[in-house]
PDB file of N, CA, C and O in Angstrom:
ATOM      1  N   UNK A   1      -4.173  -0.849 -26.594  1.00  0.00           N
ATOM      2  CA  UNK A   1      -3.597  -2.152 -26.287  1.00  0.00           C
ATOM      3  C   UNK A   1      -2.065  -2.077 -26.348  1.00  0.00           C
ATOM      4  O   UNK A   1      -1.376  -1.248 -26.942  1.00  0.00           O
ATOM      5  N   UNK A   2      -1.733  -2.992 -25.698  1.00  0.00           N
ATOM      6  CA  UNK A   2      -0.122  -2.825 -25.955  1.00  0.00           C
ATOM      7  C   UNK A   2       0.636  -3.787 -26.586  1.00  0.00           C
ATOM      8  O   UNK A   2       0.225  -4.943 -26.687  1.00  0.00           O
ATOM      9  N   UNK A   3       1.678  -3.436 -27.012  1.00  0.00           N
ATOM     10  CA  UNK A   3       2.422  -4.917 -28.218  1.00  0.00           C
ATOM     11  C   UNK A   3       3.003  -5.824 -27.143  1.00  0.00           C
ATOM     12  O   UNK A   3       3.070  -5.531 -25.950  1.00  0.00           O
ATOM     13  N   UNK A   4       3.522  -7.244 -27.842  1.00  0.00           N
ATOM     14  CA  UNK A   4       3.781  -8.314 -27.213  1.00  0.00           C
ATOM     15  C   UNK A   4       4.705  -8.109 -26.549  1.00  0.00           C
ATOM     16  O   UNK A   4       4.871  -8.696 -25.480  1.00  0.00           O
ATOM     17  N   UNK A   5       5.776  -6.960 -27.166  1.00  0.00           N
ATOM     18  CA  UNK A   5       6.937  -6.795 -26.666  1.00  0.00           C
ATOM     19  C   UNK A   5       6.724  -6.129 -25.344  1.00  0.00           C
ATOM     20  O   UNK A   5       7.221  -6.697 -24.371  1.00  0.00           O
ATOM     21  N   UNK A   6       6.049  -4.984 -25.144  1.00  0.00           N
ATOM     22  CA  UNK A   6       5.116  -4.237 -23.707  1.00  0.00           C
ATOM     23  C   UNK A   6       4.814  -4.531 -23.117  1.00  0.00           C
ATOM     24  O   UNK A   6       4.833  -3.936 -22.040  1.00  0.00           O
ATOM     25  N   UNK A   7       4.088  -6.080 -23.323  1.00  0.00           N
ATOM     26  CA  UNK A   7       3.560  -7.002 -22.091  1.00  0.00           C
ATOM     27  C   UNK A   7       4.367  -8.097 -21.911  1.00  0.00           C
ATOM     28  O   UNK A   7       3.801  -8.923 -21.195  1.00  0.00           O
ATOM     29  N   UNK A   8       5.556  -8.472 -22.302  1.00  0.00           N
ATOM     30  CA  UNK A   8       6.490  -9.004 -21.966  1.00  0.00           C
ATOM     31  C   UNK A   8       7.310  -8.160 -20.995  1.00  0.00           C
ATOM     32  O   UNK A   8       7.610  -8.570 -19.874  1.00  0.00           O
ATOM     33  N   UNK A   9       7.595  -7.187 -21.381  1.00  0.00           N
ATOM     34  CA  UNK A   9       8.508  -5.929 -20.232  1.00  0.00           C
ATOM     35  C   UNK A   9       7.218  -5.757 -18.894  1.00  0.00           C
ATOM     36  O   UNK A   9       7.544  -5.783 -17.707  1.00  0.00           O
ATOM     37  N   UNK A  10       6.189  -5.636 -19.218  1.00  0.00           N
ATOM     38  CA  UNK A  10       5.228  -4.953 -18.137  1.00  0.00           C
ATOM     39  C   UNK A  10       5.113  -6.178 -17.092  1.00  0.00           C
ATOM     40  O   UNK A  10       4.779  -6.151 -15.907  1.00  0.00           O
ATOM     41  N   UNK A  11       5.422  -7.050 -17.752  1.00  0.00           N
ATOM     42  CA  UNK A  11       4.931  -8.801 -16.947  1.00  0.00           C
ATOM     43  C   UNK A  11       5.856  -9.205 -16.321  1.00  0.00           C
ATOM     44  O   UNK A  11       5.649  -9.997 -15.402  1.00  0.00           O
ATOM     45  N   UNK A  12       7.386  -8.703 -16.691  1.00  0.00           N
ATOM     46  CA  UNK A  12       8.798  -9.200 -16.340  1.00  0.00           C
ATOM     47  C   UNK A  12       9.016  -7.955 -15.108  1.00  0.00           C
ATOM     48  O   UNK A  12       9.897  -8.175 -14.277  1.00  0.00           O
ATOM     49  N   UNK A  13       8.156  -6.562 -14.989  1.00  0.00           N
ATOM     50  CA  UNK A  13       8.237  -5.929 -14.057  1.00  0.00           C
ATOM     51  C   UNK A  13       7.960  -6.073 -13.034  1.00  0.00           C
ATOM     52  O   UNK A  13       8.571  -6.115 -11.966  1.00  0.00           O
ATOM     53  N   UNK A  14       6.459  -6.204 -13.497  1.00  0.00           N
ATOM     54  CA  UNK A  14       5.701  -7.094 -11.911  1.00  0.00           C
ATOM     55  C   UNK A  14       6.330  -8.127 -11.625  1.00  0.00           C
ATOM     56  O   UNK A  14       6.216  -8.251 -10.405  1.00  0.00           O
ATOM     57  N   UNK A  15       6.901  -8.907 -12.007  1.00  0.00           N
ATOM     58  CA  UNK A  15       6.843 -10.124 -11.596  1.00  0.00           C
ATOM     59  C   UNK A  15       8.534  -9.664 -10.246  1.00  0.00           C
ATOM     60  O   UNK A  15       8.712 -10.085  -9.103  1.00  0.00           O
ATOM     61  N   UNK A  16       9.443  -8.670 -11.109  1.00  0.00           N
ATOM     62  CA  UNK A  16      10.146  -8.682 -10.335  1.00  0.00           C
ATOM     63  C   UNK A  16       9.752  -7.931  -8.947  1.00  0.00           C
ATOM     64  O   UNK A  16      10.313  -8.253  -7.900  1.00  0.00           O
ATOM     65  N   UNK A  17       8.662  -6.816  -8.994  1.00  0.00           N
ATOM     66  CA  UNK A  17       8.165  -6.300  -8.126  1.00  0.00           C
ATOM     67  C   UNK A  17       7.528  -7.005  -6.624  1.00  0.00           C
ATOM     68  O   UNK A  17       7.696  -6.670  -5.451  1.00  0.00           O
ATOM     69  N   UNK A  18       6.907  -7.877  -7.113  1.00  0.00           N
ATOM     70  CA  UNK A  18       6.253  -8.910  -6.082  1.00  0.00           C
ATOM     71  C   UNK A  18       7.641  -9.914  -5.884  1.00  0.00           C
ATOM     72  O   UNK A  18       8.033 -10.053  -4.725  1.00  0.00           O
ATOM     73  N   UNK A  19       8.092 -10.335  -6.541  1.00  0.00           N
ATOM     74  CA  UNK A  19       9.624 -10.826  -5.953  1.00  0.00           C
ATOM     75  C   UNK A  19       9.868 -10.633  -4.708  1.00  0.00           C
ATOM     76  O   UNK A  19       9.769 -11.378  -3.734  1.00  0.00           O
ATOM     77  N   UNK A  20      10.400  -8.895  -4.898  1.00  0.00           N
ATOM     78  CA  UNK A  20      10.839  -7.826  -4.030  1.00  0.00           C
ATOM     79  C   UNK A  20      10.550  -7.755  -2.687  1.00  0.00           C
ATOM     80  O   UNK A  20      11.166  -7.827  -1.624  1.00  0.00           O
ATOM     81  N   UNK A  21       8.504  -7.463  -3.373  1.00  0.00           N
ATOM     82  CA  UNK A  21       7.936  -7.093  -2.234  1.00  0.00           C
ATOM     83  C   UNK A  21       7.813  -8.615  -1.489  1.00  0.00           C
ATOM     84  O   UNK A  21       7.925  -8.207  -0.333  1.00  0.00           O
ATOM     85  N   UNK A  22       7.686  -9.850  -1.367  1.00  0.00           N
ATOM     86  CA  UNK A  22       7.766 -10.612  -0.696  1.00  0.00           C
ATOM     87  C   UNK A  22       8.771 -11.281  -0.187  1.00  0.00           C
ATOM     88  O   UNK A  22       8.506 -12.139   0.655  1.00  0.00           O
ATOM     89  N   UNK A  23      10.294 -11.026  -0.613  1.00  0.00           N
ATOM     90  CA  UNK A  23      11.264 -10.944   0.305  1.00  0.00           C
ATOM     91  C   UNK A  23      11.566  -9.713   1.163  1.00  0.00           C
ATOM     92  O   UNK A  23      12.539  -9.716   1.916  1.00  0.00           O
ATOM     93  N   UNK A  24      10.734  -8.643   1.059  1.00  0.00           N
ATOM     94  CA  UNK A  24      10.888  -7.523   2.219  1.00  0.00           C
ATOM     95  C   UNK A  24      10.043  -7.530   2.834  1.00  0.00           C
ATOM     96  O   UNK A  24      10.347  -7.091   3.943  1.00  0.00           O
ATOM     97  N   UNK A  25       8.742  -7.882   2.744  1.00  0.00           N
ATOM     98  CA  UNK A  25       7.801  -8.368   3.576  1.00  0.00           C
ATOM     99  C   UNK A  25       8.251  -8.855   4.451  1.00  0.00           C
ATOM    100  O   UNK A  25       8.277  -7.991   5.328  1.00  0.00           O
ATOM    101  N   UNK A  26       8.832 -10.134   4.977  1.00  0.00           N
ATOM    102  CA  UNK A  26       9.338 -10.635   6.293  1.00  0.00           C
ATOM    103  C   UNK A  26      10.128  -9.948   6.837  1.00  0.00           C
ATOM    104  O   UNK A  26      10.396 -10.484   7.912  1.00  0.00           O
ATOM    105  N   UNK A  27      10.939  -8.599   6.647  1.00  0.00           N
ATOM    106  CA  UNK A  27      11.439  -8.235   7.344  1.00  0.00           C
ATOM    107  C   UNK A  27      10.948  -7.147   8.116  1.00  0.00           C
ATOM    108  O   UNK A  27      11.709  -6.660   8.952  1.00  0.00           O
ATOM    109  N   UNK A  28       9.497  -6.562   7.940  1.00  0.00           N
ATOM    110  CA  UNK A  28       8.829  -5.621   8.770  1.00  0.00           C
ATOM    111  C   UNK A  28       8.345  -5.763  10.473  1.00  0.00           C
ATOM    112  O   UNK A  28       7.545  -6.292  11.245  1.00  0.00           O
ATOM    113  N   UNK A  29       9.264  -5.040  10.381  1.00  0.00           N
ATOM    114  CA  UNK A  29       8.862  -5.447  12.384  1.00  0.00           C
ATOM    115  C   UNK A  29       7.382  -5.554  12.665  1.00  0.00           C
ATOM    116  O   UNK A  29       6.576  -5.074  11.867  1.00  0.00           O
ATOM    117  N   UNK A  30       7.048  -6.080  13.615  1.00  0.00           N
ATOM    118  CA  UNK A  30       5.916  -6.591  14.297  1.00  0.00           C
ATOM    119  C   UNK A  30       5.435  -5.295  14.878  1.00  0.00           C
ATOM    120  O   UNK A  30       4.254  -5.483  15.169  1.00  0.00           O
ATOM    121  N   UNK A  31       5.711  -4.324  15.123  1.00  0.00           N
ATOM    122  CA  UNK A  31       5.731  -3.342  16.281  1.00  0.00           C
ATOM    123  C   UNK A  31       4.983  -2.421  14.863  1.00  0.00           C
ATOM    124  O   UNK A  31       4.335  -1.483  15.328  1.00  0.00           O
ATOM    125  N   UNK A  32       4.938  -2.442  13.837  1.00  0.00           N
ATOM    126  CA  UNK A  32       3.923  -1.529  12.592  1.00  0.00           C
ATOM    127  C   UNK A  32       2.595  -1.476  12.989  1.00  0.00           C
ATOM    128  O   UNK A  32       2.030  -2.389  13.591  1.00  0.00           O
ATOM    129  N   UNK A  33       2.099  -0.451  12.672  1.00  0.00           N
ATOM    130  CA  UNK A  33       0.686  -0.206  12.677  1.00  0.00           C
ATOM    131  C   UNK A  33       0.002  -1.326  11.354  1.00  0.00           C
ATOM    132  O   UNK A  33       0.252  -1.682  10.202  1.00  0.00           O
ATOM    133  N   UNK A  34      -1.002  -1.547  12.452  1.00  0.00           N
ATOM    134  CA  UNK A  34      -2.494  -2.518  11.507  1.00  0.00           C
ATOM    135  C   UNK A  34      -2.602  -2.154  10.481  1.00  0.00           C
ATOM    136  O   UNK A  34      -2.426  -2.849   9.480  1.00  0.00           O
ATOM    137  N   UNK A  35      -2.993  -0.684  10.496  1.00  0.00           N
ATOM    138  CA  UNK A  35      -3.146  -0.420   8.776  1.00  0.00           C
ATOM    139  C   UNK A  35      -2.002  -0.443   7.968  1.00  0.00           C
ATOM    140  O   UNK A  35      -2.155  -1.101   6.939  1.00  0.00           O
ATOM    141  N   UNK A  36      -1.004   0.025   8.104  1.00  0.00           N
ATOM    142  CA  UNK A  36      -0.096  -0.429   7.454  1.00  0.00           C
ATOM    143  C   UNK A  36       0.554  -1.591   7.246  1.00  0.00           C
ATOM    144  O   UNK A  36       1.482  -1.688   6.443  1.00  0.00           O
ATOM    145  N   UNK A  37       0.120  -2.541   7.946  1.00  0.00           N
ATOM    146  CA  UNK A  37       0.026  -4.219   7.954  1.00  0.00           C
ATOM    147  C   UNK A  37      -1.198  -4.458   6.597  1.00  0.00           C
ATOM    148  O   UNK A  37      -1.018  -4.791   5.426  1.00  0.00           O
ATOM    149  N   UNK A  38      -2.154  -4.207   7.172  1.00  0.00           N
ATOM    150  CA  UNK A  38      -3.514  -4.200   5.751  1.00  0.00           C
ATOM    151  C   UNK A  38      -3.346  -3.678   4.533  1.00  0.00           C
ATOM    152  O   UNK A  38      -3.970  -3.934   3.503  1.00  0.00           O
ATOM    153  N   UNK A  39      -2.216  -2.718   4.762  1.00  0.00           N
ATOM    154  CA  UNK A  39      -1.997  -1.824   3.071  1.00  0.00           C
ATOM    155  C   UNK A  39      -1.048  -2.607   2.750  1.00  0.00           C
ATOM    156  O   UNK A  39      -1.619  -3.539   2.184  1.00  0.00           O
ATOM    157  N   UNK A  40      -0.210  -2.763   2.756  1.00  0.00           N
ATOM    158  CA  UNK A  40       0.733  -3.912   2.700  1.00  0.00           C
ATOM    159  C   UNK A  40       0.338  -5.141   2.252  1.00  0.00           C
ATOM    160  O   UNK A  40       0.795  -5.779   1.304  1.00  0.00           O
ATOM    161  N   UNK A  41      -0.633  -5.453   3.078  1.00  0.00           N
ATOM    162  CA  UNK A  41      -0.947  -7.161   2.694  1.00  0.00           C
ATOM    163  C   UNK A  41      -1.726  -6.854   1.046  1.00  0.00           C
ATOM    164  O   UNK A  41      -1.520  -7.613   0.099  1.00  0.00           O
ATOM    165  N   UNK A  42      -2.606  -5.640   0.950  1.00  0.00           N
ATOM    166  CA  UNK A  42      -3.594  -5.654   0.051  1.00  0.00           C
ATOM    167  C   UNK A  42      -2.745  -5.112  -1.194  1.00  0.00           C
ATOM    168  O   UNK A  42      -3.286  -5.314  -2.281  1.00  0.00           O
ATOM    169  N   UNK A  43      -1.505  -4.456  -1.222  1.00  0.00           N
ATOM    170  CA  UNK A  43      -0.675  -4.471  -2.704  1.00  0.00           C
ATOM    171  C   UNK A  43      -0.125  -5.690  -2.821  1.00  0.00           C
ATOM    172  O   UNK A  43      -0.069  -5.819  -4.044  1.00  0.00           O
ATOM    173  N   UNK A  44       0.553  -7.191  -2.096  1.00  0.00           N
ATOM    174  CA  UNK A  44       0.874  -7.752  -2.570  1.00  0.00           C
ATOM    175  C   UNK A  44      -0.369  -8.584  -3.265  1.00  0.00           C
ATOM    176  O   UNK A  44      -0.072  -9.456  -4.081  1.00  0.00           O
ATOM    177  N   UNK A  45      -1.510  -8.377  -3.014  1.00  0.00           N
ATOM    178  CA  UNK A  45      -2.645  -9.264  -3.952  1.00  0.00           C
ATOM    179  C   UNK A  45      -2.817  -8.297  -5.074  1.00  0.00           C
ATOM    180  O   UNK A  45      -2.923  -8.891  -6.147  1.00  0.00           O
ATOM    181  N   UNK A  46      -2.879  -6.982  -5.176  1.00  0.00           N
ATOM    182  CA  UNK A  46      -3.295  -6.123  -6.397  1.00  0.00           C
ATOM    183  C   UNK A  46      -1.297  -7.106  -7.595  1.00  0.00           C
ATOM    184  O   UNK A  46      -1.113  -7.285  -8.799  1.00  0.00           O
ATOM    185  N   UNK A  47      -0.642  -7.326  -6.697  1.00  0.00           N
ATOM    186  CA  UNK A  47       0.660  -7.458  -7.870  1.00  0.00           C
ATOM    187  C   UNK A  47       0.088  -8.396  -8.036  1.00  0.00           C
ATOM    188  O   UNK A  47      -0.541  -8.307  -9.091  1.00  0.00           O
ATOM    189  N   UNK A  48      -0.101  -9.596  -7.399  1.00  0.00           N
ATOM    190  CA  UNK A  48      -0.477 -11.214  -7.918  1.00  0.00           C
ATOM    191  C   UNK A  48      -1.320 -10.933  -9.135  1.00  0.00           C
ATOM    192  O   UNK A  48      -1.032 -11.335 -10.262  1.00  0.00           O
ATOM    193  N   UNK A  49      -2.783  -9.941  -8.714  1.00  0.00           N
ATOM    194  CA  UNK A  49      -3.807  -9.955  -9.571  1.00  0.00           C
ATOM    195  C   UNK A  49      -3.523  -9.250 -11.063  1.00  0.00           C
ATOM    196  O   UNK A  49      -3.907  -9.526 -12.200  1.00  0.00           O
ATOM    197  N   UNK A  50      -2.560  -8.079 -10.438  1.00  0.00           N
ATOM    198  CA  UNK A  50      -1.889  -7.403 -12.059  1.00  0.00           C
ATOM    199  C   UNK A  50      -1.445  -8.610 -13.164  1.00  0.00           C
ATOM    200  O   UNK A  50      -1.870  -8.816 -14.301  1.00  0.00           O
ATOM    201  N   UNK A  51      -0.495  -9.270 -12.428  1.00  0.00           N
ATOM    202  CA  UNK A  51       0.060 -10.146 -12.692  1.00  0.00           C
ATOM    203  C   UNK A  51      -0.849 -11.151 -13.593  1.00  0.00           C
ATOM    204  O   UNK A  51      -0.528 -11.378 -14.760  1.00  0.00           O
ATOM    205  N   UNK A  52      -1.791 -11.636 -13.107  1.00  0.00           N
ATOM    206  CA  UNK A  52      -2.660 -12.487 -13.862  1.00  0.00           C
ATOM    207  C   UNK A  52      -3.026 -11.903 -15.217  1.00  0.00           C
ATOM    208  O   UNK A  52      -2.785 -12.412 -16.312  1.00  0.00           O
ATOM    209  N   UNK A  53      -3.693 -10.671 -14.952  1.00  0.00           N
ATOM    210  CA  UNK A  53      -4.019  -9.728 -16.086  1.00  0.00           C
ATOM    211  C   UNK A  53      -3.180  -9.681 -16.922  1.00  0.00           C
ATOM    212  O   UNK A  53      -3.588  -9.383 -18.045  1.00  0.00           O
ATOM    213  N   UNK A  54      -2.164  -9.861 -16.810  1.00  0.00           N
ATOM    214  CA  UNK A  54      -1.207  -9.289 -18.210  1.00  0.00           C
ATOM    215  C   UNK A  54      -0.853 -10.666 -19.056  1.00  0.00           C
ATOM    216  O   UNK A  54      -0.192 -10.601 -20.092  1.00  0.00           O
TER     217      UNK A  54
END
């Protein structure tokens, strides 16, 4: 398990991570491959869901 202080840092990471990733998200050209549209879409739900977890 990790101390309060660990999941305060681990929670303040993600959180800036998905930040990140959803102000760079809009800037991916249209012209990307599908799957890399789908991999993309499916880490910003694994951060949301990390996110919950912690």
């Amino acid at each position: 398990m990790f101390s309060k202080d660990e999941m305060k840092v681990l929670q303040e990471l993600v959180k800036r991570e998905l930040e990140h990733f959803k102000r760079e998200e809009k800037t991916v050209a249209t012209s990307s491959s599908l799957k890399f549209l789908k991999a993309e879409h499916e880490y910003g739900h694994f951060l949301e869901r990390l996110l919950e977890k912690l």
